[in-house]
C-alpha positions as CSV (number, residue, x, y, z in Angstrom):
1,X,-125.3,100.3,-43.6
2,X,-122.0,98.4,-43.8
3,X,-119.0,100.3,-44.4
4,X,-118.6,99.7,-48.5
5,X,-121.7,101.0,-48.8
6,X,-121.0,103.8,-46.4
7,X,-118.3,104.8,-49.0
8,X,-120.0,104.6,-52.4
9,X,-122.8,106.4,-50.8
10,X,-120.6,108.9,-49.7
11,X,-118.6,109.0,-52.8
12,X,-122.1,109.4,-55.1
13,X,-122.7,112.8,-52.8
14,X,-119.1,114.1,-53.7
15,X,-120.1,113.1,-57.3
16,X,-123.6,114.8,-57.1
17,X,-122.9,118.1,-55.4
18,X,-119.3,118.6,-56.7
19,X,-118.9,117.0,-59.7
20,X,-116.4,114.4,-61.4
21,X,-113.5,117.3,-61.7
22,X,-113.7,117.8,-57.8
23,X,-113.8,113.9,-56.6
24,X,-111.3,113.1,-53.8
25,X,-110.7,110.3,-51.6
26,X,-110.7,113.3,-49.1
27,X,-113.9,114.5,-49.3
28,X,-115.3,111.3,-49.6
29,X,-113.7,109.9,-46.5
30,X,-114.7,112.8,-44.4
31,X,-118.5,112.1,-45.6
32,X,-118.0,108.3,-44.8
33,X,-115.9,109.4,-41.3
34,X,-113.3,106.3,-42.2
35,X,-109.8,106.9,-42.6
36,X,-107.9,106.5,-46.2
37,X,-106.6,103.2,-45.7
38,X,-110.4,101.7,-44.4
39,X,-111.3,103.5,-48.3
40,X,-108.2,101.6,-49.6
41,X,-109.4,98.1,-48.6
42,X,-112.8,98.4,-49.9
43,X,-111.7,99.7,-53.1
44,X,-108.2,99.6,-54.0
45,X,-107.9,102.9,-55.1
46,X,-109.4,106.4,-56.1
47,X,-110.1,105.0,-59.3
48,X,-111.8,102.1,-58.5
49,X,-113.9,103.7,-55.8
50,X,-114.6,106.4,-58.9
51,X,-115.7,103.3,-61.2
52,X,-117.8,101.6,-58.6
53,X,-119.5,105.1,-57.7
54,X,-120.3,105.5,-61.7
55,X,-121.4,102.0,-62.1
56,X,-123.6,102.5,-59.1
57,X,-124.7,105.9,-60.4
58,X,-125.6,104.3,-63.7
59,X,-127.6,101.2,-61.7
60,X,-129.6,103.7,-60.0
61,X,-130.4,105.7,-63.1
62,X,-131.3,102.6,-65.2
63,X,-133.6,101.6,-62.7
64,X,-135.4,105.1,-62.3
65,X,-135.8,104.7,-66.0
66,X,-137.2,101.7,-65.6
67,X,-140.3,103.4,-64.6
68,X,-140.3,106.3,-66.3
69,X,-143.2,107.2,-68.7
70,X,-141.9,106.8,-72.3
71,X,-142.9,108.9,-75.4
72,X,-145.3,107.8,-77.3
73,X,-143.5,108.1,-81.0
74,X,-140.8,105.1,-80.6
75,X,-138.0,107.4,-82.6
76,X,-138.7,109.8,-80.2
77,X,-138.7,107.8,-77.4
78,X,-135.2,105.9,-78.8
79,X,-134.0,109.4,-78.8
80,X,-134.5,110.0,-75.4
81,X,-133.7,106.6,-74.6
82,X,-130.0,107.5,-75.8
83,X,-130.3,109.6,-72.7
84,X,-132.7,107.6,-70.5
85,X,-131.6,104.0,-71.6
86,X,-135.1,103.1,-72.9
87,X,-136.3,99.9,-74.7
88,X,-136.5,99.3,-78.5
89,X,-139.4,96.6,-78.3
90,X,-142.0,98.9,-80.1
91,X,-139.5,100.5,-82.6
92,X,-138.9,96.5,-83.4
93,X,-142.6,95.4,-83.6
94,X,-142.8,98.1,-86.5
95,X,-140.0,96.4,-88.3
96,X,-138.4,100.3,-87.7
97,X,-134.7,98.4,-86.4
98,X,-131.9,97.2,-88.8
99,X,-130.7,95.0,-86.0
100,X,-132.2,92.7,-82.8
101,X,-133.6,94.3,-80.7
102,X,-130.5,93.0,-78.0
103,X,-128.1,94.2,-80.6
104,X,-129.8,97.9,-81.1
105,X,-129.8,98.1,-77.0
106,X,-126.5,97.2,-77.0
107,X,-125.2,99.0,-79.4
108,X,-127.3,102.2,-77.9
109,X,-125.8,101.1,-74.5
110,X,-122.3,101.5,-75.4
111,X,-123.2,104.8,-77.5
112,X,-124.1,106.3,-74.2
113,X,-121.4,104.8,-71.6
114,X,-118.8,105.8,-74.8
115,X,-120.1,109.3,-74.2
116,X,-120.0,108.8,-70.3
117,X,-116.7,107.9,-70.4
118,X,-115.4,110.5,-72.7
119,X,-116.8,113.0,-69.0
120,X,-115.6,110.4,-66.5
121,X,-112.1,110.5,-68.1
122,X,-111.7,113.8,-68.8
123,X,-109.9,115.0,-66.0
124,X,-107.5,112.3,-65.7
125,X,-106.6,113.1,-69.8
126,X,-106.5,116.6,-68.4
127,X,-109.0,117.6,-71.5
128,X,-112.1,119.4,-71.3
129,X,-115.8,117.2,-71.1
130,X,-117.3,116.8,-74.3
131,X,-119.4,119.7,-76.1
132,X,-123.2,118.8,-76.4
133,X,-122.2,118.6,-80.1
134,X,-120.0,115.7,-79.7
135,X,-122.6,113.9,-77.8
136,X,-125.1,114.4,-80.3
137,X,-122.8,113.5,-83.3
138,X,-122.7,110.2,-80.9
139,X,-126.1,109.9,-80.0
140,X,-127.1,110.5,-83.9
141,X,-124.6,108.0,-85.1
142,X,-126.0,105.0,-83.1
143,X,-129.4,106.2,-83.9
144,X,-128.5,105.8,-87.5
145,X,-126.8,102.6,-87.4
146,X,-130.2,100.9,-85.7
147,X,-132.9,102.4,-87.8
148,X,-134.0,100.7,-91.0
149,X,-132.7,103.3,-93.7
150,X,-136.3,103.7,-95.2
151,X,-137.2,104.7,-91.4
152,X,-134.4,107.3,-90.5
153,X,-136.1,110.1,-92.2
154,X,-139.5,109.3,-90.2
155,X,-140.8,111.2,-86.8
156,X,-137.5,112.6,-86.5
């Protein structure tokens, strides 16, 4: 494994076991066994070491849902998919979506990484992370913009 990779994997563990609000270059660096400047070159900066980690984070978790066994009611499954990133072909086929299906996954998409973001940044705006209210108030909103108003109040 070549030494970028070294680091992000490193930086994913910090991530994992201590969460966003713990991350340092420190701790990652001691994981990797590379000195600051060696994390410097490969990434510029704490924050871009933090961006690729999420960006890898979200790769991996994409492609684990890839592969994951879907619900069989398409709502339902759309919302889990807010949380899983599932597809919006069936939902589609059943004329249930307002817009294309690229458009709904898009939309969707930036729903969730809008709600990401508000965790990822929270320590560097020195606020707390999000309540599960605020997510769902986020998750619900996008639901409701993609649905077919006749559809919203079906399999909810």
């Amino acid at each position: 494994m070549n030494t970028h990779d070294t680091l992000l994997n490193a930086a994913l563990q910090v991530l994992e076991e201590e969460g966003e609000a713990q991350f340092s270059t420190r701790s990652v660096c001691a994981i990797a066994k590379v000195t600051a400047p060696t994390l410097y070159h490969h990434f510029g900066s704490a924050d871009g070491l933090l961006s690729a980690a999420i960006t890898e984070a979200f790769a991996q978790f994409l492609e684990s849902k890839r592969t994951a066994t879907q619900s069989s009611d398409p709502v339902m499954a759309l919302r889990e998919g807010w949380d899983d990133y599932v597809r919006f072909a069936a939902i589609a086929a059943e004329g249930r979506l307002r817009p294309t299906v690229e458009v709904a996954a898009d939309l969707m998409w930036a729903s969730a990484n809008a709600a990401s973001l508000l965790y990822v940044t929270a320590r560097l705006r020195k606020v707390v992370p999000p309540t599960s209210e605020v997510l769902e108030q986020i998750r619900e909103g996008a639901i409701r913009s993609i649905l077919n108003p006749e559809q919203k109040g079906r399999t909810q």
